[in-house]
C-alpha positions in Angstrom: 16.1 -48.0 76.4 19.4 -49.8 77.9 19.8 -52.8 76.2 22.5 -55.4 77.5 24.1 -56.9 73.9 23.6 -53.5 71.8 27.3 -52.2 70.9 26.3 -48.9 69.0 24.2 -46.2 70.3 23.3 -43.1 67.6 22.6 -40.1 70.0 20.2 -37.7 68.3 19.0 -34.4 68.7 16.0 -33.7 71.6 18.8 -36.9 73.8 16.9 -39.2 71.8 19.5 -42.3 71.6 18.8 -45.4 69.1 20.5 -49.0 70.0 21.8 -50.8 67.3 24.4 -54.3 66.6 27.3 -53.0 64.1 27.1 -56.3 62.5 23.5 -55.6 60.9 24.3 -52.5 60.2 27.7 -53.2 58.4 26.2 -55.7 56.2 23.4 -53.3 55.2 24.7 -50.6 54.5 28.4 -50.0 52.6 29.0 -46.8 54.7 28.9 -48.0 58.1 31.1 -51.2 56.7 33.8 -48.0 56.3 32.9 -46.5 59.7 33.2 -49.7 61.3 36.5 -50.7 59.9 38.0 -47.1 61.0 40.9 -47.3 63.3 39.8 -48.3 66.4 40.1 -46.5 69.8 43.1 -45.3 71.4 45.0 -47.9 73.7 43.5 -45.8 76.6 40.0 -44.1 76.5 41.1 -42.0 79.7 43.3 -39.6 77.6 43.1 -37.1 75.3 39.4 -36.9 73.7 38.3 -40.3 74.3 38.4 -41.7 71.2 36.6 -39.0 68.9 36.8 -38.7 65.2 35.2 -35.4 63.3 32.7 -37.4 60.2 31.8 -34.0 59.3 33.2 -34.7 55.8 31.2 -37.6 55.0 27.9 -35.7 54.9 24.6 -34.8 56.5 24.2 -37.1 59.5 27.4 -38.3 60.4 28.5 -35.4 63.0 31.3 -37.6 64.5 32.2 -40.8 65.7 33.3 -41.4 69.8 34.5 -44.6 71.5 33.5 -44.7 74.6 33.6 -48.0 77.5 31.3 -50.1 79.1 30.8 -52.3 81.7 30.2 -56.0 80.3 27.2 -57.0 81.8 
């Protein structure tokens, strides 16, 4: 439910949320290779929208994309 070394979290409908390590899922899967190697965040995750991106355009499923900080535990 909360792990420590997880450093992507899929929120689905019902809150549901899914952990998951962008390396696997790069080198599985050509797609998330592209939506990995996006341009990262802005220099400061206070401002603006907090790092969102509309994926609406790459199909069913991808809704959008948001970077968001965390602690280091």
């Amino acid at each position: 439910r909360a792990p420590l070394c997880a450093d992507v979290v899929f929120q689905l409908q019902g809150g549901h949320r899914v952990f998951a390590h962008r390396v696997y899922l790069a080198t599985a899967c050509s797609r998330f290779y592209d939506l990995f190697t996006l341009e990262g965040p802005p220099e400061s995750l206070g401002q603006g929208d907090g790092g969102s991106r509309d994926l609406s355009s790459w199909g069913r499923g991808f809704l959008s994309l948001r970077w968001e900080a965390v602690a280091d535990p």
